[in-house]
PDB file of N, H, CA, C and O in Angstrom:
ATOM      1  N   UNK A   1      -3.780   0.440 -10.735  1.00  0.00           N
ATOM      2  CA  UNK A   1      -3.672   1.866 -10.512  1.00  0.00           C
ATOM      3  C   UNK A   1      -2.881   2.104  -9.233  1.00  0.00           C
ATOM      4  O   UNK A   1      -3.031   1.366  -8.259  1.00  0.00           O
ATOM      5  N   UNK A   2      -2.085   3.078  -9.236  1.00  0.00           N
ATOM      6  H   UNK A   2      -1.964   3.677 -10.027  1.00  0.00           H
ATOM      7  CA  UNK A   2      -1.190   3.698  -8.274  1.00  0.00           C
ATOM      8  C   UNK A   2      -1.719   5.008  -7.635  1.00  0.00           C
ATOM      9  O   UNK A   2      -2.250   5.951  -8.222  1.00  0.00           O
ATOM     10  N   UNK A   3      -1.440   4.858  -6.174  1.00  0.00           N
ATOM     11  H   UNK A   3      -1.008   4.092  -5.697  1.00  0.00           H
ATOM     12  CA  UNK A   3      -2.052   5.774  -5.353  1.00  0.00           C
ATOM     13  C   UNK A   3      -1.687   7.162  -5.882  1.00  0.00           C
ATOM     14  O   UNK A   3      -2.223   8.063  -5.237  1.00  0.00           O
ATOM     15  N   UNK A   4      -1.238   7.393  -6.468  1.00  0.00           N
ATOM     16  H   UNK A   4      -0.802   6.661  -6.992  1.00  0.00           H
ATOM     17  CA  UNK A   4      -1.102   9.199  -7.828  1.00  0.00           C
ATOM     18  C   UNK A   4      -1.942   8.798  -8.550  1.00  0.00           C
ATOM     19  O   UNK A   4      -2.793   9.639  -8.840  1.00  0.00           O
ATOM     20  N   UNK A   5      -2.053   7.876  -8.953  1.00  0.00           N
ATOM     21  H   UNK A   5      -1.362   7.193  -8.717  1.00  0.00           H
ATOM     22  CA  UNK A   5      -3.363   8.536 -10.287  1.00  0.00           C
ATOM     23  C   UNK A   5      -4.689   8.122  -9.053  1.00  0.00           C
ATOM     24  O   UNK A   5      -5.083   9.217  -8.652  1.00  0.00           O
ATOM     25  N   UNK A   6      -5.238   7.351  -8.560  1.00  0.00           N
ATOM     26  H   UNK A   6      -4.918   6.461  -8.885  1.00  0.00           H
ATOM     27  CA  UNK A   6      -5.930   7.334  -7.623  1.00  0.00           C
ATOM     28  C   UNK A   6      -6.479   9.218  -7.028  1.00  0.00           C
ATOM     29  O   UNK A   6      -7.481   9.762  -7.494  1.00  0.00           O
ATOM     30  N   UNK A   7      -5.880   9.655  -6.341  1.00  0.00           N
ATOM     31  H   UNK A   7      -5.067   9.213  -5.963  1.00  0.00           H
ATOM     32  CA  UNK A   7      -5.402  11.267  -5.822  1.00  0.00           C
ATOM     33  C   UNK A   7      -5.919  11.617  -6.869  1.00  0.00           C
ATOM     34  O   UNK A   7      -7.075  12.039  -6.841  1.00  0.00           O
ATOM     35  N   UNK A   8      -5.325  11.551  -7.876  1.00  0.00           N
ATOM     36  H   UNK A   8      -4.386  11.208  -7.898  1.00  0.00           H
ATOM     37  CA  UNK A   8      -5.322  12.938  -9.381  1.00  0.00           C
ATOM     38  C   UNK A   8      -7.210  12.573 -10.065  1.00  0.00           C
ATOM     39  O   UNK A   8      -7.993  13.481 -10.343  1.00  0.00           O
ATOM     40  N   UNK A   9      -7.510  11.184 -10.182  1.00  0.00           N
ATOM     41  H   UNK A   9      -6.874  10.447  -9.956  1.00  0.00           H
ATOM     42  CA  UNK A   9      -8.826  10.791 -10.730  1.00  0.00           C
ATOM     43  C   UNK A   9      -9.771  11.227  -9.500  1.00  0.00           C
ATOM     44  O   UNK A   9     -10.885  11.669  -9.780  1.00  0.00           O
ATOM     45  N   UNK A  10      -9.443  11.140  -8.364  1.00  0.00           N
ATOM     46  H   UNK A  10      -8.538  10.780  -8.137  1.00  0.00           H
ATOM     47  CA  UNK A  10     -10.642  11.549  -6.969  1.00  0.00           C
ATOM     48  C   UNK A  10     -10.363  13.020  -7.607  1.00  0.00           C
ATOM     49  O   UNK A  10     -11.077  13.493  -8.491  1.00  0.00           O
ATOM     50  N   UNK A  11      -9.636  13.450  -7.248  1.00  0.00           N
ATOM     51  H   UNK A  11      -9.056  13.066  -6.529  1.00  0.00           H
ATOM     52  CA  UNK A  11      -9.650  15.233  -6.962  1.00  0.00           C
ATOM     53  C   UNK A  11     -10.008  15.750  -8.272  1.00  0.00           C
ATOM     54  O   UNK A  11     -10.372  16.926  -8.291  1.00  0.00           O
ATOM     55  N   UNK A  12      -9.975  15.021  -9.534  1.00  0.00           N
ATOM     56  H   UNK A  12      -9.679  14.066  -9.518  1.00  0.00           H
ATOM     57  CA  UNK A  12     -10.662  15.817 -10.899  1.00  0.00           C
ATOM     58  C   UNK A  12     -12.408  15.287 -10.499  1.00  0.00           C
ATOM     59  O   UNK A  12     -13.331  15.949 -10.973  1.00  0.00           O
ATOM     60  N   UNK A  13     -12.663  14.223  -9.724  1.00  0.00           N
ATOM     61  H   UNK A  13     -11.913  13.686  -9.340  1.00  0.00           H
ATOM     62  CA  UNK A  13     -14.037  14.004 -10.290  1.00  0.00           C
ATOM     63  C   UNK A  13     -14.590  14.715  -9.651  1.00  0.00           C
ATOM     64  O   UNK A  13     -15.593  15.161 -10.208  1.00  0.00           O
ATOM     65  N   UNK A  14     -14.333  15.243  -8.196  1.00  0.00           N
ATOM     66  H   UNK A  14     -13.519  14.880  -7.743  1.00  0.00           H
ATOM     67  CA  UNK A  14     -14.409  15.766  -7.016  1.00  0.00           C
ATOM     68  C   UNK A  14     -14.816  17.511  -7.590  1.00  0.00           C
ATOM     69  O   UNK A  14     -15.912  18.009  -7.332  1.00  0.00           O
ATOM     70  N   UNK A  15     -13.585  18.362  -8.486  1.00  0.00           N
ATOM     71  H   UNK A  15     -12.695  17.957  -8.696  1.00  0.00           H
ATOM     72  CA  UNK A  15     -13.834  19.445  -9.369  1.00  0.00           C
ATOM     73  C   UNK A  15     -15.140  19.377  -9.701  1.00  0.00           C
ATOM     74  O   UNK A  15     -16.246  19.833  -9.415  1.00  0.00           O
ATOM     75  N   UNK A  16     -14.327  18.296 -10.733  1.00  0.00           N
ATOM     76  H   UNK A  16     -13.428  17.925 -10.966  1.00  0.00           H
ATOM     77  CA  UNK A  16     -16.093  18.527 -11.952  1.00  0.00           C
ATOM     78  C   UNK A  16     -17.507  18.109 -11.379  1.00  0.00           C
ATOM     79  O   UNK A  16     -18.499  18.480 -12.007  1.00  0.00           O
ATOM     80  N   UNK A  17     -17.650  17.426 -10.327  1.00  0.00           N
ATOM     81  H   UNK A  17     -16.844  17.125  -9.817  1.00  0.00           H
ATOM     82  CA  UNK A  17     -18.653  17.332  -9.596  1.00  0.00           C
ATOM     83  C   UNK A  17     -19.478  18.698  -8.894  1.00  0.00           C
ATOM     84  O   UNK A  17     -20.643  19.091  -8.966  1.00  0.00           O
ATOM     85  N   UNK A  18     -18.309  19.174  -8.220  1.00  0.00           N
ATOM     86  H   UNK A  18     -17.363  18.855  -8.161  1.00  0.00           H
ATOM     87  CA  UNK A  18     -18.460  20.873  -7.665  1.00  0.00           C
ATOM     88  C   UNK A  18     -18.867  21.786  -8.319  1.00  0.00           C
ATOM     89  O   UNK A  18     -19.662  22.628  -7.901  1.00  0.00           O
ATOM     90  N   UNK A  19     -18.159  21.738  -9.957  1.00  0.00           N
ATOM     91  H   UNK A  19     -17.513  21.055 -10.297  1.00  0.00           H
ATOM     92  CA  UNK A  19     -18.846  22.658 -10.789  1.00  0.00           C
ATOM     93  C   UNK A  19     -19.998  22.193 -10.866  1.00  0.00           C
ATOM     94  O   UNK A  19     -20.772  23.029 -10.401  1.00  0.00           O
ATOM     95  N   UNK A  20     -20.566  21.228 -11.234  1.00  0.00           N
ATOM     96  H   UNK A  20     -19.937  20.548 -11.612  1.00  0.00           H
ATOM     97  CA  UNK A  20     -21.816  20.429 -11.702  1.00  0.00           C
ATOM     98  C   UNK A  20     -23.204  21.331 -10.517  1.00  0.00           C
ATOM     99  O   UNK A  20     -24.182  22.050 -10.720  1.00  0.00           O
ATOM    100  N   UNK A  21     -22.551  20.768  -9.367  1.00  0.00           N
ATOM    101  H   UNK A  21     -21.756  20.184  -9.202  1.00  0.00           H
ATOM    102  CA  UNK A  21     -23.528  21.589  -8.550  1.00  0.00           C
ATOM    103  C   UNK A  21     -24.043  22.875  -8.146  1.00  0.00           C
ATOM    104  O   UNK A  21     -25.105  23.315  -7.705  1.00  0.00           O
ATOM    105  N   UNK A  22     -22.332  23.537  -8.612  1.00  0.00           N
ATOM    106  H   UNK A  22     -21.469  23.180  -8.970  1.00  0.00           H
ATOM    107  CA  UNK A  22     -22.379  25.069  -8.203  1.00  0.00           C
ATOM    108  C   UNK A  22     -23.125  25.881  -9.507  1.00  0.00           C
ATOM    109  O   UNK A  22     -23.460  27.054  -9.677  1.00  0.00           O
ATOM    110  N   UNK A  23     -23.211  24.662 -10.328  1.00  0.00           N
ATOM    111  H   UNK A  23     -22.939  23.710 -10.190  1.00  0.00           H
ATOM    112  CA  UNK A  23     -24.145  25.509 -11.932  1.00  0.00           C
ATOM    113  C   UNK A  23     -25.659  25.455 -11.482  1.00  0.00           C
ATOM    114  O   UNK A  23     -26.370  26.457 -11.413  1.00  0.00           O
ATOM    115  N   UNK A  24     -26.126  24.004 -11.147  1.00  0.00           N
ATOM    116  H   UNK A  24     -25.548  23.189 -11.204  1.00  0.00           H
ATOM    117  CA  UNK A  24     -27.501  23.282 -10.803  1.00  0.00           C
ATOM    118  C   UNK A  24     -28.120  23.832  -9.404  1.00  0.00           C
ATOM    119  O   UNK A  24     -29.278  24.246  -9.348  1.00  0.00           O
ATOM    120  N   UNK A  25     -27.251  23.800  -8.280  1.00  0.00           N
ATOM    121  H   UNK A  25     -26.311  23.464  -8.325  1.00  0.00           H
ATOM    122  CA  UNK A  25     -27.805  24.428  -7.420  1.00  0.00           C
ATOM    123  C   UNK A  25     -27.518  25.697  -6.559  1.00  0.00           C
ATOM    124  O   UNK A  25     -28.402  26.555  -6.540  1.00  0.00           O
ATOM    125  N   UNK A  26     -26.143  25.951  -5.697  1.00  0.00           N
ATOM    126  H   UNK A  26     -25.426  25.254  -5.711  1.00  0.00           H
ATOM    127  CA  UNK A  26     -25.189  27.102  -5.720  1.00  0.00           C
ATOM    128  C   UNK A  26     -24.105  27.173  -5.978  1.00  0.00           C
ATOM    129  O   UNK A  26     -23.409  26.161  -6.065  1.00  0.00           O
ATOM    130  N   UNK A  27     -23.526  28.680  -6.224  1.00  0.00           N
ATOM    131  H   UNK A  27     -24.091  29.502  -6.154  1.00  0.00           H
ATOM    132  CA  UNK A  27     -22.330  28.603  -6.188  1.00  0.00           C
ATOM    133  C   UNK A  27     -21.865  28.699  -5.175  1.00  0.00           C
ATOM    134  O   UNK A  27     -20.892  29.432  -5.349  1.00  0.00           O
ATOM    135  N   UNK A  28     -21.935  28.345  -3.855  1.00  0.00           N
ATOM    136  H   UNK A  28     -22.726  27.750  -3.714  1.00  0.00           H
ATOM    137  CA  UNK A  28     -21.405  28.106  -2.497  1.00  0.00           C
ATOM    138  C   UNK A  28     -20.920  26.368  -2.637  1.00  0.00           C
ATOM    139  O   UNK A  28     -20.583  25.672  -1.678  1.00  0.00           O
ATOM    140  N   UNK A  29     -20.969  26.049  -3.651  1.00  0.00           N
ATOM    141  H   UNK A  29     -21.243  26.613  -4.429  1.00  0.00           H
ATOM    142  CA  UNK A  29     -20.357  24.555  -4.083  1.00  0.00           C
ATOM    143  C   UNK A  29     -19.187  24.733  -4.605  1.00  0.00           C
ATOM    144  O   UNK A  29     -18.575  23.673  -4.737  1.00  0.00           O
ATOM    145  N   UNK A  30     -18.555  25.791  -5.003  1.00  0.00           N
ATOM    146  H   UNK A  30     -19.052  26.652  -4.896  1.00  0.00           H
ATOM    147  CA  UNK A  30     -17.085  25.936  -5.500  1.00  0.00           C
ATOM    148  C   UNK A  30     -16.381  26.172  -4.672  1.00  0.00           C
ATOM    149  O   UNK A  30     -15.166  26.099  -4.852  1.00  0.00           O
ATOM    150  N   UNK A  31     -16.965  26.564  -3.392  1.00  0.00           N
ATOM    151  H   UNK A  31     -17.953  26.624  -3.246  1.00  0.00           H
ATOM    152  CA  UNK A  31     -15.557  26.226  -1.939  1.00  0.00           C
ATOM    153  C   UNK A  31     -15.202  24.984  -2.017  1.00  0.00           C
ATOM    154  O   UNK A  31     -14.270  24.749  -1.249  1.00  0.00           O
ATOM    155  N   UNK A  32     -15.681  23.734  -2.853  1.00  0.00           N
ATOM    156  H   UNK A  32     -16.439  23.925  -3.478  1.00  0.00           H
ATOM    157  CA  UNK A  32     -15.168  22.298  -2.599  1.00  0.00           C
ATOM    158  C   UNK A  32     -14.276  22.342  -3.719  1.00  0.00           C
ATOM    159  O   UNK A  32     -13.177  21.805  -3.577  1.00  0.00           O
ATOM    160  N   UNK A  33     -14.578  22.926  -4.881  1.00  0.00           N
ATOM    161  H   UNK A  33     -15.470  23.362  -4.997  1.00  0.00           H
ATOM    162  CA  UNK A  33     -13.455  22.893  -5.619  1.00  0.00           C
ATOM    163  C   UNK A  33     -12.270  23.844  -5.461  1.00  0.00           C
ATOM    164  O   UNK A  33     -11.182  23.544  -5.953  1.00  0.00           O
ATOM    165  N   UNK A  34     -12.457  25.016  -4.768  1.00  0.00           N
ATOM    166  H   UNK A  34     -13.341  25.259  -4.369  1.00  0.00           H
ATOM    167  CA  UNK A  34     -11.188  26.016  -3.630  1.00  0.00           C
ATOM    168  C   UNK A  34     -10.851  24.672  -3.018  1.00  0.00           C
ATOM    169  O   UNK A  34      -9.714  24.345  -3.356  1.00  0.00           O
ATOM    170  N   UNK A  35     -11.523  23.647  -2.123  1.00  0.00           N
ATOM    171  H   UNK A  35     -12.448  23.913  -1.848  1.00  0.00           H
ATOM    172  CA  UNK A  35     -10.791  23.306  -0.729  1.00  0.00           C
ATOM    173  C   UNK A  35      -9.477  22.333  -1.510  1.00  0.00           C
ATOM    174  O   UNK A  35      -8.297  22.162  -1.205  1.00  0.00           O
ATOM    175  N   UNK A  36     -10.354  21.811  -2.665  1.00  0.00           N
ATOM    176  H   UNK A  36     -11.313  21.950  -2.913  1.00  0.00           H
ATOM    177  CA  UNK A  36      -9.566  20.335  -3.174  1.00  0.00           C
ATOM    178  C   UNK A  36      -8.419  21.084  -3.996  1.00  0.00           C
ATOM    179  O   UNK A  36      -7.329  20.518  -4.080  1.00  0.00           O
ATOM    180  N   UNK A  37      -8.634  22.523  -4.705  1.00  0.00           N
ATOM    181  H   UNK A  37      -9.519  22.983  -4.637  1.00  0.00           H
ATOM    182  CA  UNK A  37      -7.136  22.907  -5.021  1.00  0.00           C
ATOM    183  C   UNK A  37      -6.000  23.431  -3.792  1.00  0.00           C
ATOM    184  O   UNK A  37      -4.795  23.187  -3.865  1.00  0.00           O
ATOM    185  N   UNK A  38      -6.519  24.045  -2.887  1.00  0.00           N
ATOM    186  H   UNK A  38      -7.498  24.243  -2.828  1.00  0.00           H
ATOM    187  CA  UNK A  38      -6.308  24.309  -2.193  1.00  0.00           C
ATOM    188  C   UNK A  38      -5.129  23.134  -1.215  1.00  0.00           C
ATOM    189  O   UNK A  38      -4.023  23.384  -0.735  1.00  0.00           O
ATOM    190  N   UNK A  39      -6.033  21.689  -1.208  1.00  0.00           N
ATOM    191  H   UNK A  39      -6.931  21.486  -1.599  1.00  0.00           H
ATOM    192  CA  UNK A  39      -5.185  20.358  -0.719  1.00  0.00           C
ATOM    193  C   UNK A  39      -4.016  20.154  -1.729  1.00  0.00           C
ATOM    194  O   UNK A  39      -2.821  20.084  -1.443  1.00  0.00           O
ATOM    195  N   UNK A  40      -4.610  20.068  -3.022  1.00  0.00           N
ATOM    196  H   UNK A  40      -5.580  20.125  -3.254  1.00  0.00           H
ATOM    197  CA  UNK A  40      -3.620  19.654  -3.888  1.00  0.00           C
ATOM    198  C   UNK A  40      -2.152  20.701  -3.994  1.00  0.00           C
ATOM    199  O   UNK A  40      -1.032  20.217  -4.161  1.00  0.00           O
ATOM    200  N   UNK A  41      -2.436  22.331  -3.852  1.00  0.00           N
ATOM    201  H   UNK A  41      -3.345  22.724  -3.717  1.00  0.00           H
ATOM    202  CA  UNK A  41      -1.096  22.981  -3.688  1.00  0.00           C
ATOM    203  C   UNK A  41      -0.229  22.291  -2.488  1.00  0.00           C
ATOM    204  O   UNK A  41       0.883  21.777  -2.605  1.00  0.00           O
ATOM    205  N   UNK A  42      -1.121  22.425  -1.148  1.00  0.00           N
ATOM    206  H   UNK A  42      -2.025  22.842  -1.052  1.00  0.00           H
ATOM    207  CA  UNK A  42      -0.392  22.378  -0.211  1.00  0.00           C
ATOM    208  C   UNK A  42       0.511  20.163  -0.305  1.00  0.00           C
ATOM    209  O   UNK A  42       1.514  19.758   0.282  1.00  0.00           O
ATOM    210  N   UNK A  43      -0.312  19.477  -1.128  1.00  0.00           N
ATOM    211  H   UNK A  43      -1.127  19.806  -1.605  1.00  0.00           H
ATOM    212  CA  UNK A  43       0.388  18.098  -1.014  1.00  0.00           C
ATOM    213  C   UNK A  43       1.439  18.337  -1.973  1.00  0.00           C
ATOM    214  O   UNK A  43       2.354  17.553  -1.720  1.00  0.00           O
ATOM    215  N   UNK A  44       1.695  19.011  -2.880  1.00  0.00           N
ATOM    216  H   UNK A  44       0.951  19.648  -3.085  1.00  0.00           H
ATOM    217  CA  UNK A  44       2.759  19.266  -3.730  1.00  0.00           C
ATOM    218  C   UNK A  44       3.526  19.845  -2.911  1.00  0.00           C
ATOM    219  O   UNK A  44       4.517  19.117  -2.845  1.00  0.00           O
ATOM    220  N   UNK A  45       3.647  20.586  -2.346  1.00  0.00           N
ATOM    221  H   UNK A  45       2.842  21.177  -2.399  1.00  0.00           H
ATOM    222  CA  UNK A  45       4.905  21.185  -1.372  1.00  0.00           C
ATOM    223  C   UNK A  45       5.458  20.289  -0.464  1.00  0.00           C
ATOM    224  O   UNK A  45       6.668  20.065  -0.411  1.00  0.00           O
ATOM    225  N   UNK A  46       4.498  19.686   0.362  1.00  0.00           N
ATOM    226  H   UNK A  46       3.516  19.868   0.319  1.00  0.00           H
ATOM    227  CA  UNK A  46       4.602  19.073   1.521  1.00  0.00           C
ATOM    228  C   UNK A  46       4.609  17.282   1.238  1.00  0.00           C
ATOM    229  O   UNK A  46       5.389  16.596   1.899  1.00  0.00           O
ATOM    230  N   UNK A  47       3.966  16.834   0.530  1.00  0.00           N
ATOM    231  H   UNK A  47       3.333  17.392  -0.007  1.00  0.00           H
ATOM    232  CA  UNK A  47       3.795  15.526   0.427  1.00  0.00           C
ATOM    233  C   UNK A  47       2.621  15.272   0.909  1.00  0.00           C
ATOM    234  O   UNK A  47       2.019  14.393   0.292  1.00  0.00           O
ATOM    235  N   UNK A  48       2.171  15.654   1.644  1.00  0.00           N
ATOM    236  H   UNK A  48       2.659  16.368   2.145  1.00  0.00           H
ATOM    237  CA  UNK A  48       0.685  15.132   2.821  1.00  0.00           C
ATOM    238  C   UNK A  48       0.055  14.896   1.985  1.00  0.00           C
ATOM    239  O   UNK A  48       0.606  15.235   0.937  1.00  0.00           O
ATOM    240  N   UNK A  49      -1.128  14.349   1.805  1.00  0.00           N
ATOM    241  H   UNK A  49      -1.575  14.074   2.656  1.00  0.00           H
ATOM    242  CA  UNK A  49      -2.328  14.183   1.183  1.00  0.00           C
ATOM    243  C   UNK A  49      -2.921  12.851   2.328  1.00  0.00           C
ATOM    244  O   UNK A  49      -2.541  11.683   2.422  1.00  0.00           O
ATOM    245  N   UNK A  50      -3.873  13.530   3.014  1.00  0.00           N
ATOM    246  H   UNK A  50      -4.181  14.479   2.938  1.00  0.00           H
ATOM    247  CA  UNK A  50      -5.248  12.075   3.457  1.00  0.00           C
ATOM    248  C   UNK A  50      -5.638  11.499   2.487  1.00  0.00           C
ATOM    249  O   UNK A  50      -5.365  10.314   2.680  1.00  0.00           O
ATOM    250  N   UNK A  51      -5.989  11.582   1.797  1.00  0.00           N
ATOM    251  H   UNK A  51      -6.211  12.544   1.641  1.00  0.00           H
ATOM    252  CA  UNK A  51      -6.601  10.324   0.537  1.00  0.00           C
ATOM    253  C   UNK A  51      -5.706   9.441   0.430  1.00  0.00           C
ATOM    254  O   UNK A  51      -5.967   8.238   0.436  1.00  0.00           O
ATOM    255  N   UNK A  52      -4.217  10.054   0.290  1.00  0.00           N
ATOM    256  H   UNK A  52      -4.005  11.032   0.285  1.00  0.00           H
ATOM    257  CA  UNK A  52      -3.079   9.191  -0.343  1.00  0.00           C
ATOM    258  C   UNK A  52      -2.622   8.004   1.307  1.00  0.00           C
ATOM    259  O   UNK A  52      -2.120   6.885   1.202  1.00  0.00           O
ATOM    260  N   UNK A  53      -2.924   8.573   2.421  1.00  0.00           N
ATOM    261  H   UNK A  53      -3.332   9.482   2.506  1.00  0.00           H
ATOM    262  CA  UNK A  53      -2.572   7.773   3.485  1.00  0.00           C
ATOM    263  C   UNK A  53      -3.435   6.713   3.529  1.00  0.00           C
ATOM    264  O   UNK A  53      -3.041   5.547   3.514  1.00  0.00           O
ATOM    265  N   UNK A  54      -5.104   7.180   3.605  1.00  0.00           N
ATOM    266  H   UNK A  54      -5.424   8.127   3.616  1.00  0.00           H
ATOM    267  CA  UNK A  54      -6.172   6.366   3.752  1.00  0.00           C
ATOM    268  C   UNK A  54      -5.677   4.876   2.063  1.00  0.00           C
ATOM    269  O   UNK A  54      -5.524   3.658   1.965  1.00  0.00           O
ATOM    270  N   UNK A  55      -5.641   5.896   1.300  1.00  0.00           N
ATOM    271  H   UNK A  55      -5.766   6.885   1.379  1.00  0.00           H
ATOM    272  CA  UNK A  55      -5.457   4.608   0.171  1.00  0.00           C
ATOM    273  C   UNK A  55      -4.197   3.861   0.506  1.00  0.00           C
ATOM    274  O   UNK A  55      -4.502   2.672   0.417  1.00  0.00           O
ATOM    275  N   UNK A  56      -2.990   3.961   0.830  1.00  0.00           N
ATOM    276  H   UNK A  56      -2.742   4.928   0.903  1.00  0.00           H
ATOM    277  CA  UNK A  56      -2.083   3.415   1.384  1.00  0.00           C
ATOM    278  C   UNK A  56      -2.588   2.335   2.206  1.00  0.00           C
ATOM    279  O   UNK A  56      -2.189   1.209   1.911  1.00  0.00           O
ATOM    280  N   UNK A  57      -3.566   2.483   3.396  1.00  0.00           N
ATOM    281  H   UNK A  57      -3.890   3.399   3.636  1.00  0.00           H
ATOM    282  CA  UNK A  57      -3.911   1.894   4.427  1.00  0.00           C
ATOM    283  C   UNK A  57      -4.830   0.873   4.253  1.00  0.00           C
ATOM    284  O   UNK A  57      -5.221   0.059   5.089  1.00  0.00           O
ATOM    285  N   UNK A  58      -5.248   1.035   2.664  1.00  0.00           N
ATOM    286  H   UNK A  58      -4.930   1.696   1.985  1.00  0.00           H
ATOM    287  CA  UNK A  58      -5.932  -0.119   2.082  1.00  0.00           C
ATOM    288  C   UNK A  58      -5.283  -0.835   1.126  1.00  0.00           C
ATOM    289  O   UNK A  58      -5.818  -1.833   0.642  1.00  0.00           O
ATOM    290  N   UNK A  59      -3.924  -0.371   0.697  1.00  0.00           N
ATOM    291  H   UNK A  59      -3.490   0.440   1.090  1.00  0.00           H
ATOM    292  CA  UNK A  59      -3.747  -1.561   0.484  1.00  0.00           C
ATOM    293  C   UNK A  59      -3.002  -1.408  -1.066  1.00  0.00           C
ATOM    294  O   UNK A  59      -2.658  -2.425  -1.668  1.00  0.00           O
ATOM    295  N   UNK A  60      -2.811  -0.182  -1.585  1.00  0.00           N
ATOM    296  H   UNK A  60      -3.090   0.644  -1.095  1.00  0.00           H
ATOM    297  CA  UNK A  60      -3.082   0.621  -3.124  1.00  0.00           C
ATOM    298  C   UNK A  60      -1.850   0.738  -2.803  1.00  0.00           C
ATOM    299  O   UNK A  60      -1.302   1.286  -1.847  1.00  0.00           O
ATOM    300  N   UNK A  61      -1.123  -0.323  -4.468  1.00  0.00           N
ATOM    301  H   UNK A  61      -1.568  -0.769  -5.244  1.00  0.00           H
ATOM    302  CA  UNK A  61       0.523   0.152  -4.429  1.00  0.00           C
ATOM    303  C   UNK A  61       0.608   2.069  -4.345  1.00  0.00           C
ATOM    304  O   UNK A  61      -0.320   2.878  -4.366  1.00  0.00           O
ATOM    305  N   UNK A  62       2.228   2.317  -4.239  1.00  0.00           N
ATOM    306  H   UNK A  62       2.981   1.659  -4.222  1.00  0.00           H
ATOM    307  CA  UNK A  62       2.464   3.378  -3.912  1.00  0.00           C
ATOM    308  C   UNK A  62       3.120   3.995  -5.405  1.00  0.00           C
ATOM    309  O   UNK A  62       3.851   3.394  -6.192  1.00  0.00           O
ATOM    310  N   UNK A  63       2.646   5.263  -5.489  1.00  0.00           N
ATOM    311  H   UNK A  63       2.053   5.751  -4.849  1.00  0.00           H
ATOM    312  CA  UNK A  63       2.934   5.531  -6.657  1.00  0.00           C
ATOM    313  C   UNK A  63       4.861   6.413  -6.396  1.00  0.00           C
ATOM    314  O   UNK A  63       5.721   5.978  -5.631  1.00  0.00           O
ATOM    315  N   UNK A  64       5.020   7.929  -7.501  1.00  0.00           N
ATOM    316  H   UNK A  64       4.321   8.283  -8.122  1.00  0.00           H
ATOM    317  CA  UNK A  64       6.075   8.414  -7.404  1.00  0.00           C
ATOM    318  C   UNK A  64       5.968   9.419  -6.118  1.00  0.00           C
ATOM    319  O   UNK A  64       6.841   9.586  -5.266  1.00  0.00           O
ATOM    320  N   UNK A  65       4.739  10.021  -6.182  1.00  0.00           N
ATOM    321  H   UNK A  65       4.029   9.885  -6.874  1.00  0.00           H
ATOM    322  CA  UNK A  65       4.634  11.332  -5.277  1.00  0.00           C
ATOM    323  C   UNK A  65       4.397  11.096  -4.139  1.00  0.00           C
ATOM    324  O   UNK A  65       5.099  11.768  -3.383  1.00  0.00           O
ATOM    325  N   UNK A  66       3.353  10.086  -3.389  1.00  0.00           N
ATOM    326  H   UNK A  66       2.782   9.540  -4.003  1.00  0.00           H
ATOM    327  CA  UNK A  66       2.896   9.617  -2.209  1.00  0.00           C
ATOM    328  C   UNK A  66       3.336   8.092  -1.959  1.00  0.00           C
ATOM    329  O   UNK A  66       2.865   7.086  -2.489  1.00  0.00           O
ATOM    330  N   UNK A  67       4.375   8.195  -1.002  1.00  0.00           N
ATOM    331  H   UNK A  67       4.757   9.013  -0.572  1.00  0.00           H
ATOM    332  CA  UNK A  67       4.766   7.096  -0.588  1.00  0.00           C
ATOM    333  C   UNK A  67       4.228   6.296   0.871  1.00  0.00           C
ATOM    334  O   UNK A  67       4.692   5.199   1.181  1.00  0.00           O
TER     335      UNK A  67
END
């Protein structure tokens, strides 16, 4: 696996996790799924993504988007 699908599989489980909670316990749990779309617009513009550096820094070939 390449540090893009890495990014794309964290930040969907990360969603559906948020919903999971914001159903079960509040919906003050869908600011995590705001924050993580929120990362994902701004790494599409910009490139940035922390996940994608930290996984870099361990070691996770580099995919097309995060080099």
């Amino acid at each position: 696996m390449n540090i893009d699908r890495v990014v794309m599989a964290f930040a969907g489980t990360v969603v559906l996790l948020s919903v999971l909670l914001a159903w079960q316990v509040s919906a003050w749990w869908m600011l995590l799924t705001a924050f993580v779309g929120l990362n994902l617009l701004q790494a599409s513009f910009t490139g940035f993504c922390p996940l994608a550096k930290v996984l870099k820094a361990l070691g996770v070939k580099s995919g097309r988007a995060f080099h």
